[in-house]
GUSE-241572 format. One line per 4 residues: number of its first residue (from 1); their letters; for each residue x, y, z negated of N, C-alpha, C, O. Coordinates in Angstrom, 1 decimal, decimal comma. Atoms other than C-alpha are relative to their C-alpha. Layout:
BEGIN
NUM = a = X:Y:Z:X:Y:Z:X:Y:Z:X:Y:Z | ...;
END
This chain:
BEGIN
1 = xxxx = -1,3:-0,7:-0,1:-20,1:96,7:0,0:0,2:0,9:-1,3:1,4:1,0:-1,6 | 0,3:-0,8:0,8:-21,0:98,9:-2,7:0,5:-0,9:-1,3:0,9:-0,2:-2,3 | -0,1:0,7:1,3:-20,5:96,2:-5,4:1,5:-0,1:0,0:2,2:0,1:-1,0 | -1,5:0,2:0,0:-16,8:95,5:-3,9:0,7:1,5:-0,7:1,7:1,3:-1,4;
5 = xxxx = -0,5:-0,9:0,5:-16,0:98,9:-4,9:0,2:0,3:-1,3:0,9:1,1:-2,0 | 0,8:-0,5:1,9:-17,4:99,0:-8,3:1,1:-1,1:-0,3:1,9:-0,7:-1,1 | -1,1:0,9:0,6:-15,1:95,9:-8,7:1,7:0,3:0,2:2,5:-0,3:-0,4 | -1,5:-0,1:-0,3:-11,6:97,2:-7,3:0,0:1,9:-1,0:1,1:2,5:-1,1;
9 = xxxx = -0,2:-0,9:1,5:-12,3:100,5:-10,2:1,3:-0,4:-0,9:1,4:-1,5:-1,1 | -0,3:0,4:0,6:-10,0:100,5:-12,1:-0,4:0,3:-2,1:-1,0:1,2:-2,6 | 0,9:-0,4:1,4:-10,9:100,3:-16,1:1,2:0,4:-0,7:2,4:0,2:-0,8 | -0,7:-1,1:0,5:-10,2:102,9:-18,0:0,4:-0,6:-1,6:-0,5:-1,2:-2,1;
13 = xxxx = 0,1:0,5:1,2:-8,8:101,7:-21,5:0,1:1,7:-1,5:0,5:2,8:-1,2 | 0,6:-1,1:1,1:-9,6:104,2:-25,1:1,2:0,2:-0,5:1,2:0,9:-1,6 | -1,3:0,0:0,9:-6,0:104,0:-26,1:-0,1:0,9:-1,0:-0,1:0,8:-2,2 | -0,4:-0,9:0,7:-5,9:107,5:-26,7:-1,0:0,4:-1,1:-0,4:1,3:-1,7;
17 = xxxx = 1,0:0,3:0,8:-8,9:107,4:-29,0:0,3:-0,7:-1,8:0,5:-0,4:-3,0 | -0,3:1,3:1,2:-8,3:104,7:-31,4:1,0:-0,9:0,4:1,2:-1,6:1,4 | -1,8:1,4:-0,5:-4,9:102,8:-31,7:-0,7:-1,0:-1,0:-1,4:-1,0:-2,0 | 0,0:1,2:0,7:-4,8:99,7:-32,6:0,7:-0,4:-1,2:0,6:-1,6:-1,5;
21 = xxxx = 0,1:0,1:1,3:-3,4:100,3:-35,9:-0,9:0,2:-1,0:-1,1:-0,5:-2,0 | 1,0:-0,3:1,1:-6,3:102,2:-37,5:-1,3:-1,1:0,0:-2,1:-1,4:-0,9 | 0,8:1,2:0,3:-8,2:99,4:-36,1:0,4:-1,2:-0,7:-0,4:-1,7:-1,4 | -0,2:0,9:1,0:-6,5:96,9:-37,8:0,4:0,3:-1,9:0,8:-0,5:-2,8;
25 = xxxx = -0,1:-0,1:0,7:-6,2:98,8:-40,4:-1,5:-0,1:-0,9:-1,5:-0,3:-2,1 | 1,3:0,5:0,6:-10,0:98,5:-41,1:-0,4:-1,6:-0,2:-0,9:-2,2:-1,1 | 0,8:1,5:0,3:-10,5:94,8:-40,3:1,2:-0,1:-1,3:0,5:-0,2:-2,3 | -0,3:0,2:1,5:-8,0:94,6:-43,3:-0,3:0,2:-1,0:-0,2:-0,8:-1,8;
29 = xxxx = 0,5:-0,8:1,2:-9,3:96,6:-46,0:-1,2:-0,1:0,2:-1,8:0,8:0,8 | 1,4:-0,1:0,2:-13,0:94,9:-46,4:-1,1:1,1:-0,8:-0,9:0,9:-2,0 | 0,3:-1,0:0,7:-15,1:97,8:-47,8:-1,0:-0,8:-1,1:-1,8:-1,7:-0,9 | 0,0:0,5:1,4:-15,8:97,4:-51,4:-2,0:-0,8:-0,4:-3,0:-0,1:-0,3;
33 = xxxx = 1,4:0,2:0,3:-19,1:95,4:-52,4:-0,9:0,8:-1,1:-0,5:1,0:-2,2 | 0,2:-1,0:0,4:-21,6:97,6:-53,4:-0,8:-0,6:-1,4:-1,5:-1,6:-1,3 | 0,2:0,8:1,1:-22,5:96,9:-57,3:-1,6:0,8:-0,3:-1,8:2,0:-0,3 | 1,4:-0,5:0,2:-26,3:97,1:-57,8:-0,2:1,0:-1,4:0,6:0,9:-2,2;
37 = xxxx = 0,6:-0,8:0,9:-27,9:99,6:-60,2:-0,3:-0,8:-1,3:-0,2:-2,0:-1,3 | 0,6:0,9:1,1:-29,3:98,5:-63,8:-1,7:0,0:0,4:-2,4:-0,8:-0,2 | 1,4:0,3:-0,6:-33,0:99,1:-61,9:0,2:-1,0:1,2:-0,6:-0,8:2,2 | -0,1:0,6:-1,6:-32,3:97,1:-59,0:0,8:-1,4:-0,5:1,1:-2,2:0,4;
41 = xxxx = -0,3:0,8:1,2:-31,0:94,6:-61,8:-1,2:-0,8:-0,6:-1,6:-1,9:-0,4 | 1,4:-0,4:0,4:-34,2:95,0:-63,4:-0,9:-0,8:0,7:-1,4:-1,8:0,2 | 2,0:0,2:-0,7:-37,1:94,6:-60,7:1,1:-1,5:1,0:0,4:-2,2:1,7 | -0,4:1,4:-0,8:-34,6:91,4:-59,0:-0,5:-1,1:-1,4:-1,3:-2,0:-1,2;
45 = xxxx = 0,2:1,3:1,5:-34,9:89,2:-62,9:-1,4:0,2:-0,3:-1,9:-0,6:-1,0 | 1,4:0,5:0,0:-38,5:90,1:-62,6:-1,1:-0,1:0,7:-2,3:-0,1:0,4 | 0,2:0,5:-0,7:-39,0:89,2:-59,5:0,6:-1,5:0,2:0,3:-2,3:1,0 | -0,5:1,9:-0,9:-37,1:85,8:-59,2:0,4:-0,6:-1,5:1,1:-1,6:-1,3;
49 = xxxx = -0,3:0,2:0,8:-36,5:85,3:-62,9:-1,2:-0,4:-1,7:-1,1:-1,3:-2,5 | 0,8:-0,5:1,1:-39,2:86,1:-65,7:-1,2:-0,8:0,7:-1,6:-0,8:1,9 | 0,9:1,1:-0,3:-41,7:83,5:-65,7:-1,7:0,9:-0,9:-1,8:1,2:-2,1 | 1,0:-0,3:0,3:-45,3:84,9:-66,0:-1,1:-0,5:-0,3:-1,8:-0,6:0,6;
53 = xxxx = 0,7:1,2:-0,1:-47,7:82,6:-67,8:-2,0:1,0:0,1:-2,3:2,2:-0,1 | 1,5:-0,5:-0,1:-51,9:83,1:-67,2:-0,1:0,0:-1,4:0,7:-0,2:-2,3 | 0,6:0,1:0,7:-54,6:83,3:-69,6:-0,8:-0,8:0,0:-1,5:-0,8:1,0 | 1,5:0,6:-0,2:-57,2:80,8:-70,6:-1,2:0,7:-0,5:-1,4:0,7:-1,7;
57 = xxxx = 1,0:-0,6:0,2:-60,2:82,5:-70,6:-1,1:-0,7:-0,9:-2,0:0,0:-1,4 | 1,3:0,1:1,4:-62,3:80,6:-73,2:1,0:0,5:-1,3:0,4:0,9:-2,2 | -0,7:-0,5:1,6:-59,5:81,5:-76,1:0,7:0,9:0,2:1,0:1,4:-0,9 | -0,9:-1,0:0,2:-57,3:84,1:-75,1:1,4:0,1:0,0:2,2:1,0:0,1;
61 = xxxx = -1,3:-0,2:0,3:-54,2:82,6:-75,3:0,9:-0,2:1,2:0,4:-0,5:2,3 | -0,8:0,5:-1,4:-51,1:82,0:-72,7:0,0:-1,2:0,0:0,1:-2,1:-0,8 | -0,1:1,7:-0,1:-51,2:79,4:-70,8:1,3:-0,2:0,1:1,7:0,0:1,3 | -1,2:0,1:-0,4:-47,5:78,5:-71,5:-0,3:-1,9:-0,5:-0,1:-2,6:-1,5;
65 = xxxx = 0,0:1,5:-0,2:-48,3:74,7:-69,9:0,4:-0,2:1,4:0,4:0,6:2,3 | 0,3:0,4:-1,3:-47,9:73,0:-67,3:0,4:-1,6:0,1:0,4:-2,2:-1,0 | 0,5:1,3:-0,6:-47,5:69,3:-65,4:1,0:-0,4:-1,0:0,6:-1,3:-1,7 | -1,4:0,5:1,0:-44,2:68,7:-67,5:0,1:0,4:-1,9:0,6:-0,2:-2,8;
69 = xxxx = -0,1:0,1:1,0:-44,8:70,4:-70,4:-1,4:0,4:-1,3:-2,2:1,3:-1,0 | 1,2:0,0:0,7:-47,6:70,5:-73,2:-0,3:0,9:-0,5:0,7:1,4:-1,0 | 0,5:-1,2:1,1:-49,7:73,3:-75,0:0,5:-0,3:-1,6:0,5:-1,4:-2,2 | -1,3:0,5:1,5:-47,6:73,5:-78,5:-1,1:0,2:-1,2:-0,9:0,0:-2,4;
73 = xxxx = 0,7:-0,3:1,3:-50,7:74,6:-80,4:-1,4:-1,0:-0,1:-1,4:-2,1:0,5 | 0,9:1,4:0,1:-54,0:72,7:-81,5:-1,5:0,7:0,8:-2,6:0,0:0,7 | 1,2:-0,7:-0,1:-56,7:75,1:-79,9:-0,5:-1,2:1,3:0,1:-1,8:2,2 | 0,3:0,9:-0,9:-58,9:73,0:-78,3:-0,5:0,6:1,7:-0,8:-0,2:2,6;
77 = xxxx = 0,2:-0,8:-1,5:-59,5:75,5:-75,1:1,0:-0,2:0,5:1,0:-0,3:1,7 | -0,8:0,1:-1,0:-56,2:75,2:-74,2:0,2:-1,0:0,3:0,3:-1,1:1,5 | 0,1:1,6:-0,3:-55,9:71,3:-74,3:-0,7:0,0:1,2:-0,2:-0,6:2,2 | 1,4:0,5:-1,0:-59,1:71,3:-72,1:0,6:0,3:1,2:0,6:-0,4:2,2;
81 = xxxx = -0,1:-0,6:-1,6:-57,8:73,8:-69,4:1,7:-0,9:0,0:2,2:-0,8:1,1 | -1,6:1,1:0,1:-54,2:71,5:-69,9:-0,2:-1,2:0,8:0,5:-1,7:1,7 | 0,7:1,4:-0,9:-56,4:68,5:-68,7:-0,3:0,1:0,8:-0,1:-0,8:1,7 | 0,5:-0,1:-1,1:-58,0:70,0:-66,3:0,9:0,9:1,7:0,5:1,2:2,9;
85 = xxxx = -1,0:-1,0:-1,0:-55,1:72,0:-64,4:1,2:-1,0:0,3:1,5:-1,4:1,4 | -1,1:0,6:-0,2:-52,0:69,9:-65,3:0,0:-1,4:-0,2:1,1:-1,8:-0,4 | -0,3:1,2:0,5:-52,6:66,4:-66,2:-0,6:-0,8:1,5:-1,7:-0,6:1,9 | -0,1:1,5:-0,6:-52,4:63,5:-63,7:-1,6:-1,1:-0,3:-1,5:-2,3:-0,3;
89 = xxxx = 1,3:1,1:0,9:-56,3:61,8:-65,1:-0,2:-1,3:0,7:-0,8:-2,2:0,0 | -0,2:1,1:-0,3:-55,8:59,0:-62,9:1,0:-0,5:-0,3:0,8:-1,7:-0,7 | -0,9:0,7:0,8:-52,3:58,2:-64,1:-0,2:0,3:-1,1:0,8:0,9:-1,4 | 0,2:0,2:1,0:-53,7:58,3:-67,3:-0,9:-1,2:-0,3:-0,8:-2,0:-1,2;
93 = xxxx = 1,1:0,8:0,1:-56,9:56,3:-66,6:1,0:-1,1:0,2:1,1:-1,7:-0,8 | -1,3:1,5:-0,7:-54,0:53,4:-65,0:0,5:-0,3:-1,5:0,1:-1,3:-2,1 | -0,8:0,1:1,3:-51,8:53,9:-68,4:-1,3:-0,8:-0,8:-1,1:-1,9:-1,1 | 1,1:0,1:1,3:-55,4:53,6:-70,8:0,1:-1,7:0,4:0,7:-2,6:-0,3;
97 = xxxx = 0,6:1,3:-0,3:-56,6:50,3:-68,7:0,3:-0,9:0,3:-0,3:-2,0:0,2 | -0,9:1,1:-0,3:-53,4:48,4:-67,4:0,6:-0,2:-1,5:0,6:-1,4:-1,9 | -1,4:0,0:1,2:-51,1:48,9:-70,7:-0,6:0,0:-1,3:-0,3:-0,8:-2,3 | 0,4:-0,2:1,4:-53,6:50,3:-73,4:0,5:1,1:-1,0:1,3:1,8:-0,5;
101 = xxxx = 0,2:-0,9:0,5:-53,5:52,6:-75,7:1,3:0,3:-0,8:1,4:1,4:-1,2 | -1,5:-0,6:0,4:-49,6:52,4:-77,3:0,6:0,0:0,6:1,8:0,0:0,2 | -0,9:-0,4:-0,5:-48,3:52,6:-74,3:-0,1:1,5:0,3:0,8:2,2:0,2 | 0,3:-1,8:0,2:-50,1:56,3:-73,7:0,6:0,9:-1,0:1,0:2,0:-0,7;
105 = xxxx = -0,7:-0,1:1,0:-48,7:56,6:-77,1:1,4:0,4:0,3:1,8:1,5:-0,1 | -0,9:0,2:0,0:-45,3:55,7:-75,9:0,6:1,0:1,0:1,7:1,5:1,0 | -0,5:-1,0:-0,9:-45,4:57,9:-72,9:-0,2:1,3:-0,2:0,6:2,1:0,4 | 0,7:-1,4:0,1:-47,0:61,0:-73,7:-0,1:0,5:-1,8:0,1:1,6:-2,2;
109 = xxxx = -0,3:-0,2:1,5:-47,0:61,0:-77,6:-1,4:0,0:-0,9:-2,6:-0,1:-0,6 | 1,5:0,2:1,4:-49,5:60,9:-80,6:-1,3:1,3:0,4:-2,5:1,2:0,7 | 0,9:-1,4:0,0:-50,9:64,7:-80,2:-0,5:-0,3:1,3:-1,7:-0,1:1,3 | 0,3:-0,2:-0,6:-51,2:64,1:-76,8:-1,4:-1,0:0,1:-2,5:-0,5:0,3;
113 = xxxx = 1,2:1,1:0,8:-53,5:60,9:-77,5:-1,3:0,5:-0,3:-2,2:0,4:0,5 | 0,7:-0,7:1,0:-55,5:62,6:-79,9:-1,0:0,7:0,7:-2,3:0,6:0,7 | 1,0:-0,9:-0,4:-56,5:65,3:-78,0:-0,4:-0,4:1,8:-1,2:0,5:2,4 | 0,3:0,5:-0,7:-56,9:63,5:-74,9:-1,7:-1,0:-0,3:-2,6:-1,0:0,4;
117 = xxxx = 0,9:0,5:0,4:-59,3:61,3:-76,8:-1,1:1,0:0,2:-2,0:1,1:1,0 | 1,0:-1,4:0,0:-61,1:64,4:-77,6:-0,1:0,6:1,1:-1,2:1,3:1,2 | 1,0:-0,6:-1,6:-61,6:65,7:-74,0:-0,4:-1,0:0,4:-1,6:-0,9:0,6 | 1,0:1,1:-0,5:-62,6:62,5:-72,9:-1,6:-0,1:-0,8:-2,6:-0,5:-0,2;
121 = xxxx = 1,5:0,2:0,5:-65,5:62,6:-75,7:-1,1:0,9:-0,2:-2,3:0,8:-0,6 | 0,7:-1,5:0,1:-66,5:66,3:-75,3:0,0:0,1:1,7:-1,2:0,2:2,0 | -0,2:-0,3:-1,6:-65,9:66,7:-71,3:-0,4:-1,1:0,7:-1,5:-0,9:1,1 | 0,4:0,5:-0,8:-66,0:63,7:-69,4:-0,8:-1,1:-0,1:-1,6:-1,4:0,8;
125 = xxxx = 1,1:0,9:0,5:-68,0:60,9:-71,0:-1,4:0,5:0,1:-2,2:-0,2:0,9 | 1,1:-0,3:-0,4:-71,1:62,9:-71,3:-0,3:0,3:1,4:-1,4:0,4:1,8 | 0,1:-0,1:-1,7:-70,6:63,5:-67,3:-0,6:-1,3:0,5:-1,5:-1,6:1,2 | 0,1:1,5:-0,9:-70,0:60,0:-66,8:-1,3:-1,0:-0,2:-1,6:-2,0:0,4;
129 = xxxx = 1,4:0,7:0,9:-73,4:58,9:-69,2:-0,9:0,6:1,0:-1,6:-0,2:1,7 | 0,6:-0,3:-0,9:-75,1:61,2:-67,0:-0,6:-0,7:1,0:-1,8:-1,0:1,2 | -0,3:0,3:-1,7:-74,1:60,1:-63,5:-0,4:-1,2:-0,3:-1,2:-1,4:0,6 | 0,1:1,3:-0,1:-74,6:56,6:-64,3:-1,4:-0,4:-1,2:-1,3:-1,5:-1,7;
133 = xxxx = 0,8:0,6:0,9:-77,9:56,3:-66,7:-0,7:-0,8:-0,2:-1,2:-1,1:-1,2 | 0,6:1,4:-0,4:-79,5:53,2:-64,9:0,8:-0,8:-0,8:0,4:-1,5:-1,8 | -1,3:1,2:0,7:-76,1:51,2:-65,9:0,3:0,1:-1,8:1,0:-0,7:-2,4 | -0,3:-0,3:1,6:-76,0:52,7:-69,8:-1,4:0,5:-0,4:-1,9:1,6:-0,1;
137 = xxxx = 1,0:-0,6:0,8:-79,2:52,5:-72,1:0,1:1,5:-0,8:1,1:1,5:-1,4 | 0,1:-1,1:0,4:-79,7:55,9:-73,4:0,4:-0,4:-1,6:0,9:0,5:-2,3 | -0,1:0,1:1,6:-79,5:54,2:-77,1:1,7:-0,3:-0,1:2,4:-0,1:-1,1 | -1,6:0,4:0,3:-75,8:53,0:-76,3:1,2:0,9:0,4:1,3:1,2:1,6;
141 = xxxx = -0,6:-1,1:0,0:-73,3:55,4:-76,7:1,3:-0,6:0,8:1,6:-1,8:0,9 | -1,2:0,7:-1,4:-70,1:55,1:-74,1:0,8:-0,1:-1,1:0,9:0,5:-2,1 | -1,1:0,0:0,9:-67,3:53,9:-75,6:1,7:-0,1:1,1:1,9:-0,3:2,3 | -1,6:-0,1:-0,9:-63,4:54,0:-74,4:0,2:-1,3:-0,4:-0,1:-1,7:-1,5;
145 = xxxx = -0,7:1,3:0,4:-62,1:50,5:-74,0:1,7:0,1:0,8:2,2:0,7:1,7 | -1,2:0,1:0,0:-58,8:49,5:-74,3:0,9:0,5:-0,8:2,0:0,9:-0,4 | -0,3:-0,5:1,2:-58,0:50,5:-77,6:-0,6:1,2:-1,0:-1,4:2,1:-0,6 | 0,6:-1,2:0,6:-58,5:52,7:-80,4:0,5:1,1:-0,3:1,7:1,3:-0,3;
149 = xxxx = -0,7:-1,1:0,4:-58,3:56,0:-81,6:0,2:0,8:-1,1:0,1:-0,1:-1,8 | 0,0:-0,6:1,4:-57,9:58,1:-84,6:-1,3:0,9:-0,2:-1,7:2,0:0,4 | 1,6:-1,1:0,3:-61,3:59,6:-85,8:0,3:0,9:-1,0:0,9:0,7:-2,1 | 0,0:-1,2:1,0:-61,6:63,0:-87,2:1,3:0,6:0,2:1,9:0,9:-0,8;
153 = xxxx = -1,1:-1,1:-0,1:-58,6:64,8:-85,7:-0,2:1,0:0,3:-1,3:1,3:0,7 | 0,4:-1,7:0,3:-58,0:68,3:-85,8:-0,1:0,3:1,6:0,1:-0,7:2,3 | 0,3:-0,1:-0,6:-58,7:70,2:-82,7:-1,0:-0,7:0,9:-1,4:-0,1:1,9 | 1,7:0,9:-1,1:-61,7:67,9:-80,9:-1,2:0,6:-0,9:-1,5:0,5:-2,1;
157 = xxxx = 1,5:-0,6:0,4:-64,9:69,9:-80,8:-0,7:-1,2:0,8:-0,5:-1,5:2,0 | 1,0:1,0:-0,2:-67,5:67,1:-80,9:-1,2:0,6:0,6:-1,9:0,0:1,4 | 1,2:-0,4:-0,1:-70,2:69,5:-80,7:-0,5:0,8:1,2:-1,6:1,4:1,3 | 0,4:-0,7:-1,7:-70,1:70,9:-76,8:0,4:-1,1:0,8:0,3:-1,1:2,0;
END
């Protein structure tokens, strides 16, 4: 019985409060968007803007590489950590052994060639002579098949 009561109340309305002009006079007049600071400018473009490249720790320099685009200089530390961070070495090994050696050429370009040659002859060949020294006389030196490459270019350290 108690609930019937609460329901035959009658409701009180705010008229005298707030009229319904000043209320529509707000939903009209959106209040003004608030225009960020030049610090608050700032710490957003270097947070979601400003691209921060690493360091390669054998030379010092930025690493400004990645999967799309190539190290622009000839040091051969950064090539190395280039191969070993961003390159694809199986869609490379596919390119070398289906296509050959000017189609690598044709995809990736001369420098990249080059110094590709040269990590394969400083980094992973002596791995691969290793791991496999039953199948390769120690007198015969591995070779890349599937074409050739340019001997004596700049950047390939022979001697590590």
């Amino acid at each position: 019985m108690e609930t019937d009561s609460l329901k035959q109340q009658p409701i009180r309305v705010l008229e005298d409060t707030v009229t319904v002009a000043e209320v529509a006079k707000q939903v009209a007049t959106p209040p003004a968007p608030r225009v960020p600071t030049r610090k608050e400018i700032g710490e957003w473009r270097r947070a979601n803007v400003t691209i921060t490249h690493g360091t390669v720790k054998a030379c010092g320099h930025k690493a400004k590489f990645s999967a799309t685009r190539q190290p622009h200089n000839n040091c051969v530390d950064c090539w190395k950590a280039f191969f070993m961070t961003s390159v694809d070495l199986d869609g490379v090994h596919v390119v070398l052994t289906k296509q050959g050696v000017r189609a690598l050429v044709a995809k990736h370009g001369t420098k990249f060639t080059k110094m590709f040659h040269g990590f394969l002859a400083a980094c992973l060949l002596p791995t691969l002579v290793g791991a496999v020294d039953k199948a390769i006389p120690a007198g015969d030196p591995a070779q890349i098949q599937g074409g050739t490459f340019a001997n004596g270019h700049e950047g390939t350290d022979q001697s590590s």
